[in-house]
C-alpha positions in Angstrom: 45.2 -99.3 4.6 48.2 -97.7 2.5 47.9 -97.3 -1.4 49.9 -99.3 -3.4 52.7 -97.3 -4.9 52.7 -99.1 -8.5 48.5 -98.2 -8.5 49.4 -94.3 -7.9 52.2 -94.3 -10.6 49.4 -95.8 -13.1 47.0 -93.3 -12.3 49.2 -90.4 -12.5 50.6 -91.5 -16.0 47.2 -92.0 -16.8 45.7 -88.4 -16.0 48.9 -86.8 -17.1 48.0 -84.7 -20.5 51.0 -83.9 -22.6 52.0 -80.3 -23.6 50.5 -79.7 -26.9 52.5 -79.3 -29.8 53.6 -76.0 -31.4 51.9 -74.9 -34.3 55.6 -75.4 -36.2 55.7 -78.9 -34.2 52.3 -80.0 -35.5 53.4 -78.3 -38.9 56.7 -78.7 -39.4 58.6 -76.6 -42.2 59.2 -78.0 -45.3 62.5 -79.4 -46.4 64.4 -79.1 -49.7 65.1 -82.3 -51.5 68.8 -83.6 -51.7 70.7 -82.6 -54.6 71.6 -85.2 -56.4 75.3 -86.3 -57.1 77.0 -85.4 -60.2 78.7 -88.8 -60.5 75.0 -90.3 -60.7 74.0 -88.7 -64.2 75.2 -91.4 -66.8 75.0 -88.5 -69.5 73.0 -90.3 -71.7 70.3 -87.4 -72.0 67.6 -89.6 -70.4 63.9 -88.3 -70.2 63.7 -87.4 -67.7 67.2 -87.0 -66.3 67.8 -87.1 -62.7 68.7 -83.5 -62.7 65.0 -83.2 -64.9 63.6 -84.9 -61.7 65.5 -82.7 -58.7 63.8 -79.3 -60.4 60.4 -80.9 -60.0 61.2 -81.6 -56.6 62.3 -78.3 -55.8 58.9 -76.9 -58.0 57.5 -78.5 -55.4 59.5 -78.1 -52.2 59.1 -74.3 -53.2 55.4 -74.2 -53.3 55.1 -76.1 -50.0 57.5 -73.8 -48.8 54.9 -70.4 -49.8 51.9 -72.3 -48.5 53.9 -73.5 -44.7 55.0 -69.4 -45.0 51.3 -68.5 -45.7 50.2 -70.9 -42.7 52.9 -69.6 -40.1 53.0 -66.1 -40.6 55.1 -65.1 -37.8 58.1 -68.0 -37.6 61.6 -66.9 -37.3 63.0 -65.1 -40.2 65.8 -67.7 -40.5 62.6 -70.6 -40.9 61.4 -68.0 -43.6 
């Protein structure tokens, strides 16, 4: 009796464990919002103004920034 080809393929995708992610993987570094265009601002002096908006986001890209640092100690200086 021979084993049917398709059955081993199965099983051996089956039993097959992937390669665990990197702590950077699993965590990945933050990234900084997009900077909004200049053309976008209608200069009305809205509350808040897009620009208004952008430093909050980068308030807050910045502080998950420190706390991904905190958490992954020993990254590449250029991910620092």
């Amino acid at each position: 009796m021979t084993a049917n080809p398709a059955i081993l393929s199965d099983n051996a995708a089956m039993t097959s464990i992937p390669p665990s992610p990197s702590p950077q993987e699993a965590d990945p570094m933050p990234v900084p919002p997009a900077q909004p265009d200049f053309e976008l601002c209608c200069g009305n002096g809205c509350d808040p103004c897009i620009f208004d908006l952008h430093d909050l986001a980068m308030d807050a890209y910045r502080q998950a920034l420190r706390a991904w640092r905190l958490r992954h100690p020993d990254a590449a200086p250029e991910a620092r």
